[in-house]
C-alpha positions in Angstrom: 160.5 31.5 21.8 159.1 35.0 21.4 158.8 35.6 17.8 156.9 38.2 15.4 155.0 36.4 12.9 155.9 37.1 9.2 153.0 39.0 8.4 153.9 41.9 12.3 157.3 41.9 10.8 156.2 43.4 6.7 153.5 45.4 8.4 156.3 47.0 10.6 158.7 47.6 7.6 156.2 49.1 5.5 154.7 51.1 8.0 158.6 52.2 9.1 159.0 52.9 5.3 155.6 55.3 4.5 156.8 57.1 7.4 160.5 57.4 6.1 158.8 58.9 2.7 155.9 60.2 4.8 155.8 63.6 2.7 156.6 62.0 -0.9 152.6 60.7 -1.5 151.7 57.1 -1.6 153.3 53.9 -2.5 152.0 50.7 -3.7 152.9 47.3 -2.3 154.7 46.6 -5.4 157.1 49.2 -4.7 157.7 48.5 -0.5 157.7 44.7 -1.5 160.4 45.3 -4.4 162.4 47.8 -1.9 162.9 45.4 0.6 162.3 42.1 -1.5 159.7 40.4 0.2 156.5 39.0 -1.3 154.0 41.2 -2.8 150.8 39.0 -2.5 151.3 38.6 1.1 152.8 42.2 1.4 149.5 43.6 -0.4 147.1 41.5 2.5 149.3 42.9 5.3 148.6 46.7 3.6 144.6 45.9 3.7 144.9 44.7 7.3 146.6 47.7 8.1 144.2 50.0 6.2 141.0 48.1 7.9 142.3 49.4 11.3 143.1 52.9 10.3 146.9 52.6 10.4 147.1 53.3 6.7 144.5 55.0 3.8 144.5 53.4 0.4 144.3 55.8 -2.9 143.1 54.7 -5.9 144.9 55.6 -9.6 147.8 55.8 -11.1 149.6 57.5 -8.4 147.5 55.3 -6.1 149.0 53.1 -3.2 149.2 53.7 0.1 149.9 56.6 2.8 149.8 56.7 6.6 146.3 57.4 7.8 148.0 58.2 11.7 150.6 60.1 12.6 153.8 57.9 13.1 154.6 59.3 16.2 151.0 57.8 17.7 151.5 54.0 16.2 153.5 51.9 18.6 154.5 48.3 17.7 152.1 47.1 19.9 149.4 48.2 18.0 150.4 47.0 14.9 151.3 44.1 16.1 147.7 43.3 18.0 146.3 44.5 14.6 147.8 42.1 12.1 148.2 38.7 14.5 145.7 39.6 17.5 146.8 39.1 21.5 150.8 38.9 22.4 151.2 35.9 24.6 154.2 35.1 26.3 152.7 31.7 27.4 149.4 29.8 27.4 149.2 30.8 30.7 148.0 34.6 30.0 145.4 33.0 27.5 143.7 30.9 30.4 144.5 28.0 28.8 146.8 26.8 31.7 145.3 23.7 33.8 148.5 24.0 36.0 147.8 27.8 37.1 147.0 26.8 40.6 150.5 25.2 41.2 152.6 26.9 38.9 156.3 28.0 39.9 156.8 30.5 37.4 153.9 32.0 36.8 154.4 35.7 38.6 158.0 35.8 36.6 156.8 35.3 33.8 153.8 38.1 33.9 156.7 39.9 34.8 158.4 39.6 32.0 155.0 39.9 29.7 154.4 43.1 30.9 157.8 44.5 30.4 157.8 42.6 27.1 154.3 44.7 26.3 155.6 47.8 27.5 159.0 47.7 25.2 156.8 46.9 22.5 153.5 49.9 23.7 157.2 52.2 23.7 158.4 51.7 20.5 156.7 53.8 17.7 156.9 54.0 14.4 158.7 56.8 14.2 161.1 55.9 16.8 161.9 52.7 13.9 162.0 55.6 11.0 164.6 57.1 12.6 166.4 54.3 13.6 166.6 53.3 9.9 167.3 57.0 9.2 170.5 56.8 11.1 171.7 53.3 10.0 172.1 54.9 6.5 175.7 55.2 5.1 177.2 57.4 7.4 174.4 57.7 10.2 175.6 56.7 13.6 174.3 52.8 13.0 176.4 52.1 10.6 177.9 48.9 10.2 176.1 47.4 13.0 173.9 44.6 12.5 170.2 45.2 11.8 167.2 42.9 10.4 165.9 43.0 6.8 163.5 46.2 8.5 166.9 48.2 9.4 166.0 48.2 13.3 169.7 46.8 15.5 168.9 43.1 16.1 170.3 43.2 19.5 167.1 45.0 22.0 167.7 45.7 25.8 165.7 46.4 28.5 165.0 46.3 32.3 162.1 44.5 33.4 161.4 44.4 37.1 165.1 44.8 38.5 166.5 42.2 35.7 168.0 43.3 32.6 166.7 41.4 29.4 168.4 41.2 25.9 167.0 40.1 23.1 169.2 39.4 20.0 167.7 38.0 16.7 
């Protein structure tokens, strides 16, 4: 199973919400863990992750916290995702840590599939998640439809090859 780690999914949200409040000045992980109640200590390791590899710029102070370094429109979930757990792997297979590459059935399918998994993802950017949220507010055009703890819908289409692919949390 295809799953974001714990650590892609916070660094999403927080990123998602600094570009929500982009103009309002910085905000400390206290404050994006207490919005969307998920754990500070871990939250505040994801924030210096992010701010090693130039998503994010730290300010110190009272007013201190963080702000986004990049413009949202530039940051896919690729990236961020690469950044915080390193290489998305569909299978062992695209690691070279298949023995069975030689004889293997499924192997073209499933780079297939990768790729189209790495291009959704390389499509996505932070600001397209921003607005997503945006418009899943009371009375946005999402309304009522189910999302995941970081607002986005958590059903995702998408052609890959001549297939369609859904994804649904």
């Amino acid at each position: 199973m295809l799953k974001l780690s714990r650590k892609a999914d916070y660094g999403l949200i927080a990123l998602r919400h600094l570009a929500i409040y982009h103009g309002r000045g910085a905000a400390s992980a206290k404050e994006i863990a207490g919005r969307y109640q998920i754990p500070q200590p871990l939250l505040a390791k994801v924030l210096q992750k992010l701010a090693r590899s130039g998503f994010l710029a730290a300010e110190q102070g009272v007013r201190g916290g963080y702000r986004l370094a990049r413009d949202p429109r530039r940051i896919s979930a690729l990236e961020v995702i690469r950044a915080i757990d390193g290489p998305v792997r569909l299978t062992s297979c695209f690691g070279g840590l298949c023995d069975h590459t030689d004889r293997c059935t499924v192997r073209e399918p499933l780079r297939r599939l990768h790729e189209g998994i790495l291009d959704l993802l390389a499509g996505i950017t932070i600001t397209d998640m921003a607005e997503t949220a945006q418009a899943a507010m009371p009375g946005g055009r999402l309304a009522g439809r189910g999302r995941n703890r970081g607002g986005m819908p958590v059903r995702v289409a998408a052609r890959i090859g001549r297939e369609k692919v859904e994804c649904s949390e």
